[in-house]
N, C-alpha and C positions, 0 to 999 in steps of 0.2 A: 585323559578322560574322553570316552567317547559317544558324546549327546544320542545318539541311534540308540546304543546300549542301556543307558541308564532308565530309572524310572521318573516317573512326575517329582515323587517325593526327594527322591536324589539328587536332581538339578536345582530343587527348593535350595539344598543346602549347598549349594555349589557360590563360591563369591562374585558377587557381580560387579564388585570395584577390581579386583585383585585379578579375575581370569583377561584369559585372551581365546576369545572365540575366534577358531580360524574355520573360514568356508575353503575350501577347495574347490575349483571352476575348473574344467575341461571341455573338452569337445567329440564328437564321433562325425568323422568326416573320410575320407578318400584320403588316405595318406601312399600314392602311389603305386606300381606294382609289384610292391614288395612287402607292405606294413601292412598291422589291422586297421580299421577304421579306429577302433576304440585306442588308439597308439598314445594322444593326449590324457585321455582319462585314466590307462595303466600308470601312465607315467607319474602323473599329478597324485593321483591316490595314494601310490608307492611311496613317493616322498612323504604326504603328508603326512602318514600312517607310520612311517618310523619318527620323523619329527614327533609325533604325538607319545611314542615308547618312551623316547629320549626329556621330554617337557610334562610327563601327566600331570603333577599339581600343579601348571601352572598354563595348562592350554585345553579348551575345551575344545575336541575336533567336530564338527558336522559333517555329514557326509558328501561324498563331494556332487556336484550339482555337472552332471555326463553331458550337458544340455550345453550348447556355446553359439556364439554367434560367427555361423561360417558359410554365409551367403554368399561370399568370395569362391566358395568351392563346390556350389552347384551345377555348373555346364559339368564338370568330372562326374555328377553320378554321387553313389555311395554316401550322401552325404543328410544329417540332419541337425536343424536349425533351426532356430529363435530370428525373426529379424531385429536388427538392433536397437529399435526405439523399443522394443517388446524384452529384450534382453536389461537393457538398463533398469526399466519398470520390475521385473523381475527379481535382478540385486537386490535393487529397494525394499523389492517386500520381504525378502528372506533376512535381510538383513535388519529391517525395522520388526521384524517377527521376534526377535535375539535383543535390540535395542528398548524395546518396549516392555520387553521383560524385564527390564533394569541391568543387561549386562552393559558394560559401559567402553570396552576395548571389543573392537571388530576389525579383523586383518583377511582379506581373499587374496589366498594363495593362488596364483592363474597358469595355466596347465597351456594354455592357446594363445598364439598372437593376436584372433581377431576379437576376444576379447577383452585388449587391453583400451581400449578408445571406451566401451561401451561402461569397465567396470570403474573407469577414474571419473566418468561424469556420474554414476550413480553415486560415487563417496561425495560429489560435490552436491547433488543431490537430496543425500540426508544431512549433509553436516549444518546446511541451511535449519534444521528442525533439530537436531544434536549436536549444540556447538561443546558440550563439554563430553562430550567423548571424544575417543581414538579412534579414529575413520581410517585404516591401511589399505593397500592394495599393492604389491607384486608379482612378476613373475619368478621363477624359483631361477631361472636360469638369469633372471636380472640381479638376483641374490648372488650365485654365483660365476658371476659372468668370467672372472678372470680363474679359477679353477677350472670349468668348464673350456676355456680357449687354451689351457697348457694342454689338453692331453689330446686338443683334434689337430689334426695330419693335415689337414687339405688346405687350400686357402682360405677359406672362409670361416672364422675361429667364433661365428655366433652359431645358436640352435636355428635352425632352418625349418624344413617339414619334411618330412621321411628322411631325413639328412644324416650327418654322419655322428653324430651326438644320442638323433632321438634314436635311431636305429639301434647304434651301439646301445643304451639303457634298455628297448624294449628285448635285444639278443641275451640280454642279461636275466629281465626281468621275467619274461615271459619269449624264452627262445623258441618253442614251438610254435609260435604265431611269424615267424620272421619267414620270408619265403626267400629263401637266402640265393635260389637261384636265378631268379628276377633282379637282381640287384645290381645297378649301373653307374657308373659315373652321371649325376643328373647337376653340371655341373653350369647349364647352357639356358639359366633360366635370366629374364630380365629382372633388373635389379627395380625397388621401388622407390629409391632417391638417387635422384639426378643433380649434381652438382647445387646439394641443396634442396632442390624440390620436391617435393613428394607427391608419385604420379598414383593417382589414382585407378589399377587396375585389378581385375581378380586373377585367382591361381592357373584358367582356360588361357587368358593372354598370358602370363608371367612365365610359365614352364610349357615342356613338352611330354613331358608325363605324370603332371601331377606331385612332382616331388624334388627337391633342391639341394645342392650338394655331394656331398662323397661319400653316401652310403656305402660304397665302395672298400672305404676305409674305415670301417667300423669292424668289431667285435666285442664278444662278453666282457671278457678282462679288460678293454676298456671302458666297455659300460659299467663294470662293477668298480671299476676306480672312480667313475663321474659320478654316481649314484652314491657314494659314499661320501663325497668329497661337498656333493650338494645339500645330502643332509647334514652335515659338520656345518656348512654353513647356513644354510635355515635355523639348525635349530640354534647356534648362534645369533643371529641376529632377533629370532622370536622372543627367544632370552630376557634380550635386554631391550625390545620393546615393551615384555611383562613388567619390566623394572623402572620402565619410565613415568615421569609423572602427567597430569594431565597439563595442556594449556590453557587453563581458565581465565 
């Protein structure tokens, strides 16, 4: 089911103990000299939107929200963004917009790294006001993390940015946005834990062009494998959050 689509009257009849409203969150930022900007929100949507083929009676999709928190990636340029106490406040209200209606399971699906900090304080947020619902939040590559790490080549087996994972799915996804001849080893970026710590920099200090990893070593056929591999597991594990009960 898809909430954009339907009418007033249609959503009336839609269940509000039984569904699973998922929002889908992305970003449009600087994703190097080789990806679109929109590279998160192709991504995120993509997924979402077959998970929702694969789960219709039992997943209400919204549409996904292109808006993210990527203040991280402003010295680069190309880039637009929510700051983060404005992003959190945000969640909240799209999400208590859904909550208030009497659905009672809400799961955001997240497309961007930098808005995982912004979207687990917003669940803590409402759950203050909705202790008996289902407050979720994911990234989809956090879902898939160890399918995603079998099929990339380089050293570094996480999703990065313009990297060799998200490249590969956008080559798949939408291959004539890929500028395939810009594409480098972007392998010389600093890392943001340090034996432990976690340094606090943005994308200007971390890389030298905006982008991480072995794009390098991407292509279709690989993104068509990770792309498949990620909605088998999304729509898996949405599944059987639809099937869980509440903790009242």
């Amino acid at each position: 089911m898809k909430y954009a689509e339907m009418t007033a009257v249609e959503l009336k009849n839609v269940s509000r103990d039984e569904t699973l409203v998922v929002l889908p969150i992305a970003a449009v930022e600087q994703h190097g000299p080789h990806m679109p900007t929109a590279t998160d929100d192709i991504i995120c949507t993509a997924v979402a939107e077959q998970v929702e083929q694969n789960l219709k009676e039992s997943v209400l999709l919204l549409p996904t929200l292109w808006l993210g928190a990527s203040q991280h990636h402003l010295r680069w340029g190309a880039t637009l963004t929510s700051r983060v106490e404005n992003y959190e406040t945000l969640l909240c209200e799209i999400c208590e917009s859904i909550l208030n209606d009497g659905f009672r399971r809400v799961m955001i699906l997240n497309g961007h790294g930098g808005n995982i900090g912004p979207m687990q304080i917003a669940l803590r947020r409402l759950q203050v006001d909705y202790q008996n619902c289902q407050l979720m939040a994911a990234s989809y590559w956090s879902i898939a993390e160890a399918e995603i790490a079998s099929l990339m080549e380089g050293e570094c087996k996480t999703v990065g940015h313009a990297c060799e994972a998200e490249t590969s799915l956008v080559m798949y996804l939408r291959p004539e946005l890929v500028r395939e001849s810009k594409i480098e080893n972007f392998e010389d970026y600093a890392p943001d834990v340090v034996d432990g710590v976690y340094l606090c920099h943005d994308m200007y200090q971390r890389t030298t062009a905006g982008a991480t990893g072995r794009p390098d070593l991407a292509s279709a056929e690989k993104g068509e494998k990770m792309f498949s591999h990620i909605v088998e597991r999304v729509s898996h594990v949405l599944a059987h959050l639809s099937e869980r009960t509440f903790f009242e």
